[in-house]
N, C-alpha and C positions, 0 to 999 in steps of 0.2 A: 348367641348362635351355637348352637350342638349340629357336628354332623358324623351321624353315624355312616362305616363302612357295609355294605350292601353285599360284599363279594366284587372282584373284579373293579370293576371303574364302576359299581350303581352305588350312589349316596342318597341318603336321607339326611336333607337341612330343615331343622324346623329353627324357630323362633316365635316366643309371642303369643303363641299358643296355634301357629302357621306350619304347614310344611310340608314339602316338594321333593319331589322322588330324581333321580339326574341319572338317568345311564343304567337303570335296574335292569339284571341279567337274570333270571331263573328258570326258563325253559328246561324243563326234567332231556328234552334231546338235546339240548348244548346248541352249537351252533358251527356254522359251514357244512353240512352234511354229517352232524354229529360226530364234528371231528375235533370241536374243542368244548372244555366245561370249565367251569368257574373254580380254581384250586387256592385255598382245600373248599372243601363244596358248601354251598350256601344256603343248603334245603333246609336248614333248620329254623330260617327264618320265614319260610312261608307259613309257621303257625304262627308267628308272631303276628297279632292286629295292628300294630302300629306299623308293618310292612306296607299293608296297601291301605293306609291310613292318610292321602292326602289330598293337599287341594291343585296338585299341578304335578306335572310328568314331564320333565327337560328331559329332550334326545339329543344331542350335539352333531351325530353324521350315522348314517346309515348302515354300520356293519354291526352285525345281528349277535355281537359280545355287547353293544350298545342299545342298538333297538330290537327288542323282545318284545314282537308280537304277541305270543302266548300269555306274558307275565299280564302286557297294558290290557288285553282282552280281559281279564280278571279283574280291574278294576271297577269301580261305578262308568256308567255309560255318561257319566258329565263331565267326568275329571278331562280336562284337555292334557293333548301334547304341544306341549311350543319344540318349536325346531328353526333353527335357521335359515333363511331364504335359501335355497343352493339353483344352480342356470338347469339343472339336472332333476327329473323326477322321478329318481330311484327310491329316495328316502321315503314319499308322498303315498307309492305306490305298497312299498313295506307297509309302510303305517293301516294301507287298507285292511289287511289281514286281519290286523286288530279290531274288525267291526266298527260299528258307524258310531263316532264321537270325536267333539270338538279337536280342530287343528289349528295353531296358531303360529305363521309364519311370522320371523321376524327376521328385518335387514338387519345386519353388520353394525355393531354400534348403536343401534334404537332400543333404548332402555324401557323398561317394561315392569308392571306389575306383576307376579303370577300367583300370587296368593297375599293374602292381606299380611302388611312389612315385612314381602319378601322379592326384591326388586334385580333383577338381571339383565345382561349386554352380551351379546356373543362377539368374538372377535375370530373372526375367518380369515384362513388359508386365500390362495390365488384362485381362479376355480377351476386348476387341473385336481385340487386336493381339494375335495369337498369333505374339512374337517375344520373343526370349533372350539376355540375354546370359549368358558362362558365365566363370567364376571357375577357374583351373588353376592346382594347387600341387604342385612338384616340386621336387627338391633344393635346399631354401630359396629357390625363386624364386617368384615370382607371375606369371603372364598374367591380361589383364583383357581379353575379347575382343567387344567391346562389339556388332560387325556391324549388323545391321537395328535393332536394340534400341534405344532413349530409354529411358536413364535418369537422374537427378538427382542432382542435391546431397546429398541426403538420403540416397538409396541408396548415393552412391559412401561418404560418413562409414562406415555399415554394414559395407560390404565391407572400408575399412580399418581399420576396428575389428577386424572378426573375424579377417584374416589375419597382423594384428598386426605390421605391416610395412609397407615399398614394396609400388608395384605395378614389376615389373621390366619389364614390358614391356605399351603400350595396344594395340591396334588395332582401329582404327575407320572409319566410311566416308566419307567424301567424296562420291561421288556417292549420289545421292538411287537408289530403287528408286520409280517414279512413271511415270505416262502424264499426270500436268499438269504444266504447262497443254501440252504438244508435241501432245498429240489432240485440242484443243479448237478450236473453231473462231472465233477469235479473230481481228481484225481484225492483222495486223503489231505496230504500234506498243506494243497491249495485251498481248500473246503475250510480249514483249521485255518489256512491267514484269513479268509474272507470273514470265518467267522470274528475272530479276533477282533478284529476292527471294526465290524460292526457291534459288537457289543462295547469295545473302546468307545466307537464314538458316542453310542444312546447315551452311556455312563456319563459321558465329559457334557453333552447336553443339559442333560440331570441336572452337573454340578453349576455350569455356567447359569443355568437357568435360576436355582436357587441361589448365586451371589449377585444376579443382577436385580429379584426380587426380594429376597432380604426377609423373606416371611419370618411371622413368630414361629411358624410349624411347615414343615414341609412333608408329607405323607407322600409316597411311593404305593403305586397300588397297579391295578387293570395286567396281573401278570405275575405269575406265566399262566398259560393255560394247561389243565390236562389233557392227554392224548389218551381215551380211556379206549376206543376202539383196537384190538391186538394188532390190528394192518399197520397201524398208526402208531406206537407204543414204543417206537424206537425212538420218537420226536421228542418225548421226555427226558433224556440224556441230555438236552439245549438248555435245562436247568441245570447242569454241571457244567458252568464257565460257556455256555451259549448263548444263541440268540433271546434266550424268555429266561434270564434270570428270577428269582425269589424277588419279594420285598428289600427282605432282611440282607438280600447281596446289596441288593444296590444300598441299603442303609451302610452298610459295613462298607462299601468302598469312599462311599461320600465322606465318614468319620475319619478314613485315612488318610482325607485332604482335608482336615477339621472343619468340615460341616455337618456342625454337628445337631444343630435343632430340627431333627427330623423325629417322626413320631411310625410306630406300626401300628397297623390298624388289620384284624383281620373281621372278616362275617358277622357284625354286631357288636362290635366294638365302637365309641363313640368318644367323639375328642370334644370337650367344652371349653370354646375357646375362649367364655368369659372367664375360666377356672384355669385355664391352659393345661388342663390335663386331659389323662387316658380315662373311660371308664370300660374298665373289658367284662368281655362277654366272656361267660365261663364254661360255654361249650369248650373254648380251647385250652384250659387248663390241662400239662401237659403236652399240648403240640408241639412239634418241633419241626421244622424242614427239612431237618438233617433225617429225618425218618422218614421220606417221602416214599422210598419202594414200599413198604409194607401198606402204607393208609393207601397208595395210587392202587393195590393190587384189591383191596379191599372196596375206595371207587369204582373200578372198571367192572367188579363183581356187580355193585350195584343202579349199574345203568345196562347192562350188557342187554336189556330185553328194550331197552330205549335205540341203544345202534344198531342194533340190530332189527326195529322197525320201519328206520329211518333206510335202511340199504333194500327191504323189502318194497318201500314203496317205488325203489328204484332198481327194476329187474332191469335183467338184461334186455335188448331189446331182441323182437322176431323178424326184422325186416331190415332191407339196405339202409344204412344212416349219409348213402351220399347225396341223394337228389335234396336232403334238407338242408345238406351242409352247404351242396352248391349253393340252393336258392338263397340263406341265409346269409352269407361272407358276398355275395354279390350286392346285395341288400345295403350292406356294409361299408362294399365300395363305393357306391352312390353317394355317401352321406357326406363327406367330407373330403374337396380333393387338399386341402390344405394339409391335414393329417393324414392322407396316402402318399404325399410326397414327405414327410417330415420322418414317415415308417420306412421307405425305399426299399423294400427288399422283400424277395421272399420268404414267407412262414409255414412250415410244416407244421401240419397236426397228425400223430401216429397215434391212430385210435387203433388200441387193442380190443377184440372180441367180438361176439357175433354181432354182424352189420358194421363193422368198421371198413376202415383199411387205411393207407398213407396216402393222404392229399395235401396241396398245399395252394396259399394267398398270394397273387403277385401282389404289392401296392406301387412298383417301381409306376412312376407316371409315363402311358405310352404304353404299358405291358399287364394294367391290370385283368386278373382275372382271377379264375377258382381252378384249380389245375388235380384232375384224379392221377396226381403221382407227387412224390414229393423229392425231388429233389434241386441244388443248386440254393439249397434253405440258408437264409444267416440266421432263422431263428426255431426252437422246433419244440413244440411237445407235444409230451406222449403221456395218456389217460384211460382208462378202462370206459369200454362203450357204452357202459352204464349209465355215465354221467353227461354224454352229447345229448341226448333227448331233451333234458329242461333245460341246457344251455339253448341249444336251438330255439326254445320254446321261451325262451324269456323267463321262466319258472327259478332259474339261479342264474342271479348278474355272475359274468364270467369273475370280479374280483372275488366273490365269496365265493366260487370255487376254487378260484386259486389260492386265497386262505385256509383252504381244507387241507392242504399240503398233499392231497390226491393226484398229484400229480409228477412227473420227471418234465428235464427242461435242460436244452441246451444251446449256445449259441457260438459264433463263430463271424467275425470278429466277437470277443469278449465284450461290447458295451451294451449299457442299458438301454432302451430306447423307451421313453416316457409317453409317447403320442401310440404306443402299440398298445400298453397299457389303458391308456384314455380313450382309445377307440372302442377299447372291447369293453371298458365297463363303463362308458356312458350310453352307447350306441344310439345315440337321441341327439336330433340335426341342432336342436336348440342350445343342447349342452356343448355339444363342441364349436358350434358357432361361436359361442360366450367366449371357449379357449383363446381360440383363434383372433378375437376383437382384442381380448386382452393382452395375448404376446407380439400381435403387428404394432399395435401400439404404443408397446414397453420403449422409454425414453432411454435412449445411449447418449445423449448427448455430455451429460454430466461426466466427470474422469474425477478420480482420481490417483493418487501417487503412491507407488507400493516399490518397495527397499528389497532388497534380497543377493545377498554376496558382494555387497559394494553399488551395486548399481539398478536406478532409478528404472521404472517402467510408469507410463500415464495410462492407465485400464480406462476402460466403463466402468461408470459406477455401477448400477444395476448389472445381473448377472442376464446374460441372455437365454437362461433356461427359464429362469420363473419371474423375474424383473426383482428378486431379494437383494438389500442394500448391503453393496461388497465390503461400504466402509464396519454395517456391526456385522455380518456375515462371512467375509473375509478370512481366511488364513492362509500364510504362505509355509509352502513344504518343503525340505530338503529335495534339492533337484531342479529348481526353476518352477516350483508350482503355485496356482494359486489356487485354494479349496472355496467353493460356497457352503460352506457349515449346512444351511437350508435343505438338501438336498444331496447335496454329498457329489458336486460335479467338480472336478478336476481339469485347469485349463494350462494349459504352456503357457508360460510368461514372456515366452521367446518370439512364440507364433499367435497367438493366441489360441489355437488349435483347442476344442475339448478332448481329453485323453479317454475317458471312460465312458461315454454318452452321446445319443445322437443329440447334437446340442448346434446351433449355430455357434462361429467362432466369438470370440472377447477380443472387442477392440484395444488393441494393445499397441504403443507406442514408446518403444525403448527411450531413454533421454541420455545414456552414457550415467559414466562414475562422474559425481561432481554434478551436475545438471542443474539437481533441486536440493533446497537446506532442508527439506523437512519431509517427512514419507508419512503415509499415514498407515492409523492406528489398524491393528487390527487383531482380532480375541486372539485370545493365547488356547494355546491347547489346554481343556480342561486336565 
């Protein structure tokens, strides 16, 4: 098995004389509203013919640093996409773009051919996350190509169970795919812990992730991106100790907790895992990251007539943007009272520019409605009026706008709320139905027992935000906390109260000091 780096999270696996494309990114306008590009940039592989040289095209989930319509359009009109089954037909509807050629859904776990001895499994998220990882087996080797995906302990055992083997080769992400806290309007000081720890934790993932699977190679890739547009150009800074670290960081932090078989791989570079080496691509002779201002300013030179077509096709608009806003967030309300109750509150939108103004969503149950004023908001943003028309129009799912980092955001209480999210980028009765089946459902009945300053508490097992298992997901915090790694919800061990998220509470049942002889396990902070 050879698999060469693509740029970003897109590889080339061949074997055998086979071989399949996974997450190819090269669209010349980048992606979210040409707000991010593949860093350092990968154009130099589109003269390469072994580029669009295959017999299959893996998408793993739908966000457009993954699926690249413009690239698959360029392929032959036979080559299929396989993608993952998702309740949601965002990804389906991307894919249209790409012009009329084969699509091949596959459930969670249904092993597959996609090229002659080259055999794959995806392993999916809950289906608030419609993301994947996917499992690749070819001439005795394994790839384990984890990208947007979280997954566990539990899961990884699974996978080496079933391949019966190493995994020959991980790769996985390092920078976060996030607009927190960078959008939020957060005082400096605050902005800096938020950030912190979001980068803490991607990193300690990283590292948990590579000691529970044990690869011969573990490859860090799909990050950072460039912010080549000037609007955008201060986001670049989040490669210095932020949210979208380098490769090479996160390599250098992994070796400083000696894990150390990890490999870089940049735009053409290929790791032969029967060889277990590098073979690089000698565009980057001489690169370095630590140069980034001068090559990004050299970048942004070289696409400016790119973001700059992309903002063209999205003028201002001539006319009121509220009768569509109305009709559209009513639309919205309709779909799901499950998720209008789980959202509770009011949502301001402060559209700046001709045809805007500040409206806002109730969801509270009993109060919904669409309101031309906004206030009384626990949650609020604020966007240039440019960008409501294909929201409105379904032309950009609201998550990939919100990945363009186009936007400010603020909220009040400070927590997440996950079903506000899920509403606005599934907006499909089917997809949130699926949620909704899935979390009424999720089993508390299991407990177990967690230790913290001498004394015994009996939780749920499963976490009540996404049903992730507390025993490998689990960590307790200085203070009475108890974290789901999974998603990063924070419960009181007292109350079981969630502290950061709209989350239903965590059955919790004190036992006193002394109760129980035994607490159970849970990860260590990487």
């Amino acid at each position: 098995m050879r698999v060469t780096a693509l740029g970003h999270a897109g590889l080339r696996v061949e074997a055998g004389g086979s071989a399949v494309l996974i997450d190819p990114w090269f669209s010349p306008e980048g992606a979210f509203q040409a707000s991010w590009f593949p860093f350092p940039d990968n154009g130099h592989l589109l003269d390469e013919p072994a580029t669009t040289a295959a017999q299959a095209v893996v998408v793993t989930h739908e966000h457009l640093d993954h699926l690249d319509p413009w690239f698959v359009a360029r392929l032959p009109a036979g080559v299929p996409v396989v993608v993952p089954r998702y309740p949601s037909p965002v990804l389906r509807r991307k894919l249209a773009a790409a012009g009329d050629r084969p699509v091949v859904e596959v459930d969670p776990g249904e092993e597959i051919e996609v090229a002659p001895g080259i055999r794959l499994f995806f392993v999916s998220e809950p289906p608030m996350n419609h993301d994947s990882a996917v499992v690749v087996r070819a001439g005795g080797r394994t790839l384990l190509n984890v990208n947007d995906a979280r997954i566990f302990p539990v899961q990884i055992r699974e996978i080496r169970s079933r391949v019966g083997g190493p995994i020959d080769v991980l790769t996985f992400q390092g920078a976060g795919a996030s607009w927190f806290p960078v959008c939020y309007e957060y005082p400096p000081e605050r902005r800096r812990e938020l950030t912190d720890h979001k980068r803490r934790a991607k990193f300690s993932y990283c590292a948990r992730l590579m000691r529970a699977v044990e690869p011969v190679v573990g490859i860090p890739f799909a990050g950072p991106p460039a912010f080549l547009d000037p609007a955008l150009a201060h986001h670049n800074a989040e490669m210095d100790g932020g949210i979208f670290p380098d490769q090479q960081q996160v390599i250098d932090w992994l070796a400083a907790r000696r894990i150390t078989a990890t490999a870089l791989l940049l735009p053409g570079d290929t790791w032969d895992a029967d060889a277990r080496g590098r073979e690089a691509d000698p565009t980057w002779k001489g690169f370095s990251f630590d140069d980034r201002a001068a090559y990004l300013a050299d970048y942004a030179g070289r696409r400016r007539g790119a973001v700059d077509a992309v903002l063209a096709r999205h003028p201002h608009p001539d006319h009121d943007l509220w009768p569509g806003f109305a009709d559209y967030f009513a639309g919205l309300l309709d779909l799901n009272g499950y998720f209008n109750e789980r959202i509770g509150m009011r949502v301001g939108f402060e559209i700046d520019g001709p045809g805007g103004g500040r409206w806002a969503v109730d969801f509270r149950p009993g109060h919904e409605g669409v309101l031309d004023e906004a206030r009384d908001c626990a949650y609020h943003y604020r966007f240039d009026s440019r960008w409501l028309p294909p929201l409105l129009r379904g032309e950009v799912p609201w998550e990939d706008f919100l990945l363009s980092l186009r936007f400010t955001a603020r909220r009040d209480p400070d927590r997440y709320n996950d079903h506000l999210l899920g509403l606005l980028k599934f907006a499909d009765a089917g997809a949130l139905d699926a949620v909704e089946r899935f979390e009424t459902t999720l089993s508390n009945d299991d407990r177990i027992e967690v230790t913290h300053d001498g004394r015994t508490y009996r939780v749920q097992r499963h976490c009540p935000h996404a049903g992730n298992d507390l025993l490998e997901t689990g960590e307790v915090l200085p203070g009475g906390v108890l974290r789901c790694l999974a998603h990063h919800y924070d419960f009181d061990l007292a109350t079981g109260a969630c502290l950061n998220g709209v989350c239903p509470p965590l059955a919790v049942e004190p036992l006193g000091a002394g109760d129980a002889t035994t607490a159970t396990p849970v990860d260590p902070p990487g």
